[in-house]
C-alpha positions in Angstrom: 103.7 98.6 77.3 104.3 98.4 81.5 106.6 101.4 81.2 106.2 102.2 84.9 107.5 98.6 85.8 110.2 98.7 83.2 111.5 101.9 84.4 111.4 100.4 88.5 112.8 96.8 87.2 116.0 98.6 85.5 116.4 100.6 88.2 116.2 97.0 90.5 118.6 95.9 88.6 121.3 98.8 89.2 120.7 98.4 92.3 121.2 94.5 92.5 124.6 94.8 90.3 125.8 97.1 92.8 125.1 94.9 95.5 126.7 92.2 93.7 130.0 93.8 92.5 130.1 94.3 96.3 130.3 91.0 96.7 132.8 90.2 94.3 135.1 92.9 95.3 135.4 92.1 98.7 135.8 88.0 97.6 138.4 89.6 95.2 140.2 91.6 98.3 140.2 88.8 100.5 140.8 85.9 98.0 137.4 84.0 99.2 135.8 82.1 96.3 132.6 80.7 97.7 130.9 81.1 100.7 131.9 84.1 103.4 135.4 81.7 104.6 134.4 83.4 108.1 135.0 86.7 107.5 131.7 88.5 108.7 132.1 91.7 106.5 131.8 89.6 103.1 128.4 87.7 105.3 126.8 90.8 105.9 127.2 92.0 102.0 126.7 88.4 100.4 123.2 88.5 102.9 122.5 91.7 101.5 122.5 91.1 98.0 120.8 87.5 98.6 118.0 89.2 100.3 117.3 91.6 97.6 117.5 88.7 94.9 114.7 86.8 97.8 112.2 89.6 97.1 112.6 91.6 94.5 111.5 89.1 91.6 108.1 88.5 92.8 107.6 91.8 93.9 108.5 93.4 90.0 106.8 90.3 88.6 103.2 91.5 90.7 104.0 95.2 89.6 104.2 94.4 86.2 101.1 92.7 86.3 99.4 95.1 88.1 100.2 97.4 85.3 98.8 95.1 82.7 95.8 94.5 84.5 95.2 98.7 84.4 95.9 99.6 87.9 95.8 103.4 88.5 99.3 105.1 87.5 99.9 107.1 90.7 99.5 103.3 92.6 102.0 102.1 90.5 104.2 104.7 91.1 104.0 104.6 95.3 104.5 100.9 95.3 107.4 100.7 93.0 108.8 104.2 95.2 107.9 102.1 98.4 110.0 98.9 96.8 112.7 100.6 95.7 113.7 103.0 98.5 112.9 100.2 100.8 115.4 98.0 99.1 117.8 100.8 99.3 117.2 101.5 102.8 118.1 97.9 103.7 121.0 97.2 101.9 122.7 100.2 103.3 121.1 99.3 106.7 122.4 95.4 106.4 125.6 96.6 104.8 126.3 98.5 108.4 125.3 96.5 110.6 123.9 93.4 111.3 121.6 93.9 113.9 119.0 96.1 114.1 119.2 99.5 111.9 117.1 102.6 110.8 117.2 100.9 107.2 117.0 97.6 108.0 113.7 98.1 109.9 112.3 100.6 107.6 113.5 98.7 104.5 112.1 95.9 105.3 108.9 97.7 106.7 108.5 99.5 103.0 109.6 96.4 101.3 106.8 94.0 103.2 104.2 96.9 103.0 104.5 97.4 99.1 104.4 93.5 98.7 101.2 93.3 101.1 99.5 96.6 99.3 100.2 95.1 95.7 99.0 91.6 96.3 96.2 93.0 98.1 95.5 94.9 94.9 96.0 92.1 92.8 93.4 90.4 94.8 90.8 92.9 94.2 91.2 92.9 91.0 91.5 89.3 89.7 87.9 89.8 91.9 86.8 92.4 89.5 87.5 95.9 91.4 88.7 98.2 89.2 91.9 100.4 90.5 
């Protein structure tokens, strides 16, 4: 059982549902029922939660199957740390601002670099190397 990946896709998910009721309480405050209506605070967390939903899916899917494929436990663990506080960092970071941010930059920095590290692992070992 991929309990490493379980553990790091329920904890996604708490994540994402807070990101979403967000969403639907600020829609709720301001009475907007699609879309953002122009109002720039309800972009910025309606942009959050739609970038976590962008990469989080393929990034749990490529964990998981890391995990089935045997990769080394303490791997596992540092690239679903790196996903997760990455995704943390940039939803606070996009929820305060929508330029440039501490959590933004290092979010998406962790975010990209535990993508790049676990597809590079999957490479290697779909090749045959054995992590």
């Amino acid at each position: 059982m991929p309990r490493i990946t379980l553990l790091f896709a329920s904890l996604h998910v708490l994540l994402m549902l807070l990101l979403a009721m967000r969403v639907v309480g600020h829609r709720r405050s301001v009475k907007i029922g699609l879309g953002d209506g122009g109002d720039k605070v309800l972009a910025k967390k309606v942009r959050a939660h739609a970038n976590f939903v962008e990469y989080v899916p393929m990034a749990l899917i490529l964990l998981g199957l890391l995990e089935l494929s045997g990769l080394g436990t303490t791997w596992l663990w540092i690239a679903g740390g790196a996903l997760l506080l990455g995704r943390v960092l940039h939803a606070v970071g996009l929820s305060r601002s929508a330029g440039v941010s501490f959590g933004r930059f290092w979010g998406i920095l962790l975010t990209w670099g535990s993508l790049v590290f676990m597809a590079g692992m999957g490479i290697g070992m779909s090749l045959g190397w054995q992590g």
